[in-house]
N, C-alpha and C positions, 0 to 999 in steps of 0.2 A: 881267647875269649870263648864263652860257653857258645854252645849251637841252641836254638832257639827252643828244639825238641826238651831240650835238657834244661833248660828254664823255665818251661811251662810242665815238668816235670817236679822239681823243687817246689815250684809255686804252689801244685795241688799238693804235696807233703805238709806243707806251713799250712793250709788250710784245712788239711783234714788231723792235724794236732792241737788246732786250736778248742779249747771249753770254752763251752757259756757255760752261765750260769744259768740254774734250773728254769728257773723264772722264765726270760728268755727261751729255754729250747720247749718251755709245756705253750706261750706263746705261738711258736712257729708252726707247734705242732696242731693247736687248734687253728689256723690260718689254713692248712695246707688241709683241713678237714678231719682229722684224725681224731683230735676230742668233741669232735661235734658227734662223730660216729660213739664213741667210746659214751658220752654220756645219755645220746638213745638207748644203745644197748642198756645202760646200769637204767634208764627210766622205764623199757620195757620189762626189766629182770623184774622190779619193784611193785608195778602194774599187777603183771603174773602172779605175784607174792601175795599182792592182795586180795586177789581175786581168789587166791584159793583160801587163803583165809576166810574171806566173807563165804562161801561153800559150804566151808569145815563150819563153821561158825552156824549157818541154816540148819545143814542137819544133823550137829549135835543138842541144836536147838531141840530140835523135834524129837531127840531120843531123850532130852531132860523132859521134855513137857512129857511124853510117853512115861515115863518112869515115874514123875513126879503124881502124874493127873489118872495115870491110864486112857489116856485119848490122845490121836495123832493129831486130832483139829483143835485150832486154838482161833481160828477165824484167820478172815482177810489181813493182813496187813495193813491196807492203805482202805480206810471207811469213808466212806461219803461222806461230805459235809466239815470232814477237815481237812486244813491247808494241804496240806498234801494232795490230798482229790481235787482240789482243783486245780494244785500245779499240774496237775498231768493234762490239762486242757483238751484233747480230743476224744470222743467218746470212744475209739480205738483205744486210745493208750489206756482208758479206764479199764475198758476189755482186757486187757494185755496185765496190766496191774492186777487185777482178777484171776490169773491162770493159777491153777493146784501142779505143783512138780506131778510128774507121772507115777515118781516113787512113793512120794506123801498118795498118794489116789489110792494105790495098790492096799499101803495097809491102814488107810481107811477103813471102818465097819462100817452097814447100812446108817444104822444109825448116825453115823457123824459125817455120811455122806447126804442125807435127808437137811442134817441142820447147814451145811455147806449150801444145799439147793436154798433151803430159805433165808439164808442170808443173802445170798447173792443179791448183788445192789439191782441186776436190771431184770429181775423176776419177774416186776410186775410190768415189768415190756409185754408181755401178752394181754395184758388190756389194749393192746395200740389200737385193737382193730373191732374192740367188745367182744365178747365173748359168743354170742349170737351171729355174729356176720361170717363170711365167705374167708377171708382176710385170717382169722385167727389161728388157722393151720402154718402161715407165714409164721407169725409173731411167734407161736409155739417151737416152729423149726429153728426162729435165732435163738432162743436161749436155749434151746439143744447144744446148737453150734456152740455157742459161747459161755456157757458154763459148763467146766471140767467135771465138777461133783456127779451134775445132772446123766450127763454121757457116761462116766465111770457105774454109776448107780443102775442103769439102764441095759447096761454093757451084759453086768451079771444075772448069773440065772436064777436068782431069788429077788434082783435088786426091783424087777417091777414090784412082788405081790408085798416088799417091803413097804415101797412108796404107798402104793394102795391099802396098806393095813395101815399105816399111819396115818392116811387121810381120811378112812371113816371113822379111826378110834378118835380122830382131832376133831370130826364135823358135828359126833356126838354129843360133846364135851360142849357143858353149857355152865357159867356163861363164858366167853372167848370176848377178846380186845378185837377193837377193830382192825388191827394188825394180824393178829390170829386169820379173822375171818377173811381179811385176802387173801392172805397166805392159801385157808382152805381150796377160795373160789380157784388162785392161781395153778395148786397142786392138781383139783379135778379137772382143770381145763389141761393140763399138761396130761396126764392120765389119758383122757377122752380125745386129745390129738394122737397124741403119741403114740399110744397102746391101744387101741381097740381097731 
């Protein structure tokens, strides 16, 4: 009779000769964890994949508009007052929806950094406090902070007398919407914080 060594010997040969079928062994194999890793990996690879697409996709964007238009600015993306602006629900996130890439800022010209300032949705934040009171050097400094145009525009060494030749060739110019005319009041109160 066989010894016991030698039977528990045999035994694992017959098991380790034995096939499943595929079916069965992709089974076992996502049990014992293995495609659960195997299919993060292939959903992170995918992720990656898109994400540089959507990138490539931005700033080839900006190199047709450039070619097409001759201007790097095309506006905001996300405009107030549609569904999109309000999905973003916190006046952060609207901030954040609002930012100019670094590299769109760079070749920006004054000029379509000026029209960036007055687009920007929360320009007229600088009325928070009237224009008259103690307070408007505050309101002046958030949309510093918070618009990219304005800082980028500021940054350069013509961008102020830019802004300011734009705002007396604008305050001249009659007659002006009532949209114009805040824009004015907002641009000289940004000037007369900011710059002097």
């Amino acid at each position: 009779m066989k010894d016991e060594i030698t039977l528990k010997k045999e035994y694992k040969e017959v098991f380790t000769k034995l096939y499943a079928p595929e079916n069965l062994r992709r089974k076992i194999r996502e049990l014992s964890g293995e495609g659960i890793r195997k299919k993060k990996a292939s959903l992170m690879r995918k992720i990656a994949i898109a994400a540089a697409v959507i990138i490539a996709l931005f700033l080839g964007s900006n190199g047709i508009v450039y070619a097409s238009t001759g201007k790097t600015w095309v506006g905001y993306l996300i405009k107030p007052g549609t569904e999109e602006w309000k999905q973003l629900g916190t006046v952060q996130n609207k901030i954040e929806a609002c930012r100019i890439p670094e590299e769109t800022l760079k070749q920006m010209s004054n000029a379509e950094l000026i029209e960036a300032v007055l687009e920007y949705p929360f320009l007229m934040n600088i009325f928070l406090f009237g224009l008259d009171t103690p307070g408007t050097h505050h309101a002046a400094e958030g949309v510093y902070e918070n618009c990219d145009a304005l800082r980028e525009l500021l940054s350069r060494r013509d961008g102020e007398e830019a802004l300011r030749t734009f705002w007396e060739e604008r305050t001249k110019k009659t007659p002006v919407t009532a949209r114009e005319e805040l824009e004015n009041d907002a641009i000289g109160a940004l000037l007369k914080e900011l710059c002097e």
